[in-house]
C-alpha positions as CSV (number, residue, x, y, z in Angstrom):
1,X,201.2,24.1,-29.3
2,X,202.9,20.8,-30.4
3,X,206.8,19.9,-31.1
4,X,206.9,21.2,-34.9
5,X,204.8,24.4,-34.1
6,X,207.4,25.1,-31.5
7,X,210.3,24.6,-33.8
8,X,208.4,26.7,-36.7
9,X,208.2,29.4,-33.8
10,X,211.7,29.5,-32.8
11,X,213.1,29.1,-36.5
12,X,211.2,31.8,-37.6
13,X,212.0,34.6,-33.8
14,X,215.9,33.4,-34.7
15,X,215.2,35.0,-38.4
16,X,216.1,31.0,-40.0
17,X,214.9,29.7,-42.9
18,X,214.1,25.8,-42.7
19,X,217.1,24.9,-44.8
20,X,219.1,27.3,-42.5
21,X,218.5,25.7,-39.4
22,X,218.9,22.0,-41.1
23,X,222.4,23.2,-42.2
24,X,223.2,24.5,-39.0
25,X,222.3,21.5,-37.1
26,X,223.6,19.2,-39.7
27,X,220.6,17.5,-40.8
28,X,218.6,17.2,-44.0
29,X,215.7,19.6,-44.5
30,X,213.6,17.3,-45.1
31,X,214.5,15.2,-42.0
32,X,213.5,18.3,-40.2
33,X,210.6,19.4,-42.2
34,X,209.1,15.7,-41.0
35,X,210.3,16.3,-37.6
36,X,208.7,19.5,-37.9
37,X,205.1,18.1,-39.1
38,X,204.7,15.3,-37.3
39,X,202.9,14.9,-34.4
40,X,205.6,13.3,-31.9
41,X,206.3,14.0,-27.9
42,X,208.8,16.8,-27.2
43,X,211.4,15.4,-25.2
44,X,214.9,17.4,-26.0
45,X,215.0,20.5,-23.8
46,X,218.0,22.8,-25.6
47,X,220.1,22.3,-28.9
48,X,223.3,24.2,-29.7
49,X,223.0,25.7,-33.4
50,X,226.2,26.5,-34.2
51,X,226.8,29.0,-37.4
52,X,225.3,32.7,-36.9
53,X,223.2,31.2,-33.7
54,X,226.0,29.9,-32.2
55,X,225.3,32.3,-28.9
56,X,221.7,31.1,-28.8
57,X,220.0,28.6,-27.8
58,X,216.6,26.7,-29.0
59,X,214.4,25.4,-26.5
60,X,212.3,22.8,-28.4
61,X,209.8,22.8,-25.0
């Protein structure tokens, strides 16, 4: 499983939409639909999402 399968996986368990989770960690959506498709190292363990997530946390790895 790469970086951007592993974000698809935890966007979709935490119920998020891709615009939902760009919003919530202040991004574009397409910044993080390319983040999501390309084929790049995973090196950030956790990321707060604040909003309705705020509780959770997303491990990218």
């Amino acid at each position: 499983m790469n970086f951007g399968d592993r974000i698809r996986q935890l966007r979709q368990d935490k119920g998020l939409t891709q615009p939902e989770l760009a919003d919530a960690m202040g991004i574009e959506q397409s910044y993080l639909s390319k983040v999501a498709h390309a084929p790049i190292a995973c090196e950030v363990r956790q990321k707060s999402i604040p909003g309705k997530t705020r509780r959770s946390r997303l491990s990218a790895c």
